[in-house]
C-alpha positions in Angstrom: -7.8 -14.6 71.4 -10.0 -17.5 72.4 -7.5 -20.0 74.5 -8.4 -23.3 75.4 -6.0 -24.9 77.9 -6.0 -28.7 79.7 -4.4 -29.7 82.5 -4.7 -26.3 84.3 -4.1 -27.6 87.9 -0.4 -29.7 87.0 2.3 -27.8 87.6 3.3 -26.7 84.1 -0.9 -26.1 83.4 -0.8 -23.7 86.0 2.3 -21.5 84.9 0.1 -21.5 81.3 -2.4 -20.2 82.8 -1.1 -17.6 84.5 0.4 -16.0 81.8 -2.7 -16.6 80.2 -4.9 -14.5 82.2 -1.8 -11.7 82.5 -2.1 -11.2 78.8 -5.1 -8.5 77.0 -4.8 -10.1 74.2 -6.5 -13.4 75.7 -10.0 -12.7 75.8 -11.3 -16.0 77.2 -9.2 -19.0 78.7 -11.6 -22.4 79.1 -10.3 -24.6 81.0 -11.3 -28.6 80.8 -11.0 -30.9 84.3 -12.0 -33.3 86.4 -12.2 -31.4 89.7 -12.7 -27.4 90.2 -9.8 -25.1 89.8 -10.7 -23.4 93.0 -9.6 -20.0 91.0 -11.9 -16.9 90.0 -11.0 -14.4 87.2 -13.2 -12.3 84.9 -11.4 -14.5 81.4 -11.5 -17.5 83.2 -14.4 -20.5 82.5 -14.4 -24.1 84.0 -15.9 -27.3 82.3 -16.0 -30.2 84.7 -15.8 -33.3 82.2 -15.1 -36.8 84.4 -14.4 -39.5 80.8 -10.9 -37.7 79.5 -11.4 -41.0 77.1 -14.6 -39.5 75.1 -15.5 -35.5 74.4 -17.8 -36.0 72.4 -20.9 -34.7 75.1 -18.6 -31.2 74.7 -19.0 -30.5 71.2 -21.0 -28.2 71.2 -18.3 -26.3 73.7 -15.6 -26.8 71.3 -16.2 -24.4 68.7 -14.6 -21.1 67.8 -11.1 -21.9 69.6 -8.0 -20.0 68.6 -5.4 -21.9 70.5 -5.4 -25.0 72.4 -2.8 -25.3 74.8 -2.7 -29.2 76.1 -0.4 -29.8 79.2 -2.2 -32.8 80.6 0.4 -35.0 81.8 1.5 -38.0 84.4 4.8 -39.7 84.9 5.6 -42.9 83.4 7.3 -43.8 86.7 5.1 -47.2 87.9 3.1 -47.8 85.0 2.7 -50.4 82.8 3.2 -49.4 79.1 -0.7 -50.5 78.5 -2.0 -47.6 81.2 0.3 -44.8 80.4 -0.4 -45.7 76.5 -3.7 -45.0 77.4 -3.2 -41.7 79.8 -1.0 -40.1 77.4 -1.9 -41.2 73.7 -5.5 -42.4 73.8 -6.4 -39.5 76.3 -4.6 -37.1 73.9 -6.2 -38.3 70.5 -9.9 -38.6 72.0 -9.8 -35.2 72.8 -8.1 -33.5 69.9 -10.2 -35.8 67.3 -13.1 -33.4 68.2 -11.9 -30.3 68.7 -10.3 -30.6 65.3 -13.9 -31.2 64.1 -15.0 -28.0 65.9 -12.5 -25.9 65.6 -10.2 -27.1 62.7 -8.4 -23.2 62.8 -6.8 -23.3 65.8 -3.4 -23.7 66.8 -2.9 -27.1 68.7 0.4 -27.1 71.2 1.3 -30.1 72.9 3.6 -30.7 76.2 5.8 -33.6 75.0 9.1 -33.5 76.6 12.9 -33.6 76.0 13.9 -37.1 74.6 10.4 -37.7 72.8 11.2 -40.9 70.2 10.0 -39.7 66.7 10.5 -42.9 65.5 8.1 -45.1 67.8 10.8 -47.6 68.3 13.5 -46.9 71.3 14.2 -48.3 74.6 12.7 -46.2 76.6 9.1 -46.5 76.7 7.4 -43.3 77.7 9.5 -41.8 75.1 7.9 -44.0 72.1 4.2 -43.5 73.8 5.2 -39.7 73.6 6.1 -39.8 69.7 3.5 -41.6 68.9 1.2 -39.0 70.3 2.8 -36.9 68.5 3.0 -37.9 65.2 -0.3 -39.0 65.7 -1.5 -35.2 66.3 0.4 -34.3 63.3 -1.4 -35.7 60.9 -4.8 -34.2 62.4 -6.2 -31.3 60.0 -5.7 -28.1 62.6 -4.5 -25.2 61.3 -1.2 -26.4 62.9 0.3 -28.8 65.7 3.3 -27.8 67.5 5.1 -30.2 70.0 6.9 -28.5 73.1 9.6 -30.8 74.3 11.0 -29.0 77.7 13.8 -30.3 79.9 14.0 -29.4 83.3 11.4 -27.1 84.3 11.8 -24.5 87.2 8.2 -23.1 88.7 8.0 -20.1 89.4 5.6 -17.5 90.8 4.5 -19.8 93.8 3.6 -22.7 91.7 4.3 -26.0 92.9 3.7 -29.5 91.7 1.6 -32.1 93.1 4.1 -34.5 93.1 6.0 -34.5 96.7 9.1 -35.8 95.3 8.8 -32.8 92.7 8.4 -30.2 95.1 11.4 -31.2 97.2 13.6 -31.0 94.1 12.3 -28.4 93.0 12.8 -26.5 96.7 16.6 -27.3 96.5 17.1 -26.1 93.0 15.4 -22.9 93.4 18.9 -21.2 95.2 20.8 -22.6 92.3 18.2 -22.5 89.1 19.7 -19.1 88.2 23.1 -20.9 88.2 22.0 -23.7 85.9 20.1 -21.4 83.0 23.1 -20.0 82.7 25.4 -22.5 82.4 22.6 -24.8 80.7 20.3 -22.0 78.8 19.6 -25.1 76.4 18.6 -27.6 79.0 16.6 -25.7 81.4 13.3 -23.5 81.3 10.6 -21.9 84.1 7.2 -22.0 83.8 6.7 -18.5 82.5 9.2 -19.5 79.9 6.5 -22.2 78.8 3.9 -20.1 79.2 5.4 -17.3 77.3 6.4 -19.4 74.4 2.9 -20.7 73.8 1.2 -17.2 73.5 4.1 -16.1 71.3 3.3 -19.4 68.7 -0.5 -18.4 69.3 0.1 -15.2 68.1 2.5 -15.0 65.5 3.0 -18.9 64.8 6.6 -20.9 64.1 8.3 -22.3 61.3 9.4 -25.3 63.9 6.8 -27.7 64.9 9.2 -29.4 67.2 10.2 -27.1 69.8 13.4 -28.2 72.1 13.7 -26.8 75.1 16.1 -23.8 73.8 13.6 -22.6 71.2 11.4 -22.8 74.2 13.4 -20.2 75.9 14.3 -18.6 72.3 10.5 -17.6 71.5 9.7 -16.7 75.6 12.5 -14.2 74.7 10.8 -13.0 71.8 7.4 -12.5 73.3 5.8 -9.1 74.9 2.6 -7.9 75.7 0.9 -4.7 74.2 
């Protein structure tokens, strides 16, 4: 299996692509960014790309994908609705409006987020920028889009984010995460989890094609390597 995975160096990008790699079954993980990785595998290939508003120069690198696993991503924190409109939708749709042209078969999975607003039209705005996105990458002509919409996420593995703020939170809920997924197995994931879940839709698909956190953790549960 042929993966194709954005967003590789955020926090949630790099639990992906761990499992990624730990997997036979993945053959070749590409990975699309702005600034090097800084990580070496025998699966693994890099394409530097800096205008994440037009990929059309890499259509001829597009082609014969299985999967594409997007979890490119910023806060909404400080932003005007304008700039993270065009961060998180028009980054989004310029890049999946070619690889759908390149490789219409694959399986498109996108990192929303808990709260997402189907309907466009609620108070919070991040939330309606994130439904738009995806009911925009709905109606795109891959095999099939699938929305992940995760809660709180708990990395694992020595993954941190890049965010300070993140990592300090993070830091005081590690003691107590095991806690929380207990008491909260529907509010709550880790990166594996996400990771996990992805590879399992890759490989054997899903009915769902919104995915809340819990079916998150439902199909990590579900998922095993040969």
């Amino acid at each position: 299996m042929k993966i194709l995975l954005l967003g590789a160096t955020g926090m949630v990008g790099q639990g992906v692509l761990r499992e990624c790699l730990a997997d036979p079954r993945v053959t070749r993980v590409v990975i699309i960014g702005r600034t090097p990785l800084g990580q070496q595998h025998e699966k693994l290939q890099e394409i530097l790309h800096k205008d994440f508003l037009d990929f059309t120069p890499l259509r001829a690198e597009l082609t014969g994908f299985d999967a594409c696993f997007f979890c490119l991503g910023i806060s909404a924190s400080g932003l005007t609705e304008e700039a993270y409109h065009r961060i998180t939708y028009e980054t989004t749709l310029a890049f999946a409006q070619v690889l759908v042209e390149q490789s219409p078969a694959s399986t498109f999975i996108y990192v929303s987020g808990a709260g997402t607003d189907s309907t466009e039209k609620g108070r919070f705005m991040w939330a309606r920028v994130k439904g738009k996105t995806e009911n925009a990458l709905f109606k795109l002509p891959f095999k099939s889009a699938i929305m992940f919409r995760p809660g709180y996420i708990q990395p694992l593995h020595g993954i941190r984010s890049k965010t300070r703020l993140y990592r300090m939170v993070y830091a005081v809920m590690a003691p107590f995460f095991p806690f929380w997924r207990w008491v909260l197995p529907r509010y709550v994931t880790t990166t594996e989890d996400v990771g996990r879940a992805m590879l399992q839709v890759a490989l054997h698909g899903t009915e769902k094609k919104l995915l809340e956190n819990g079916d998150i953790g439902d199909l990590a549960r579900l998922y095993s390597t040969p």
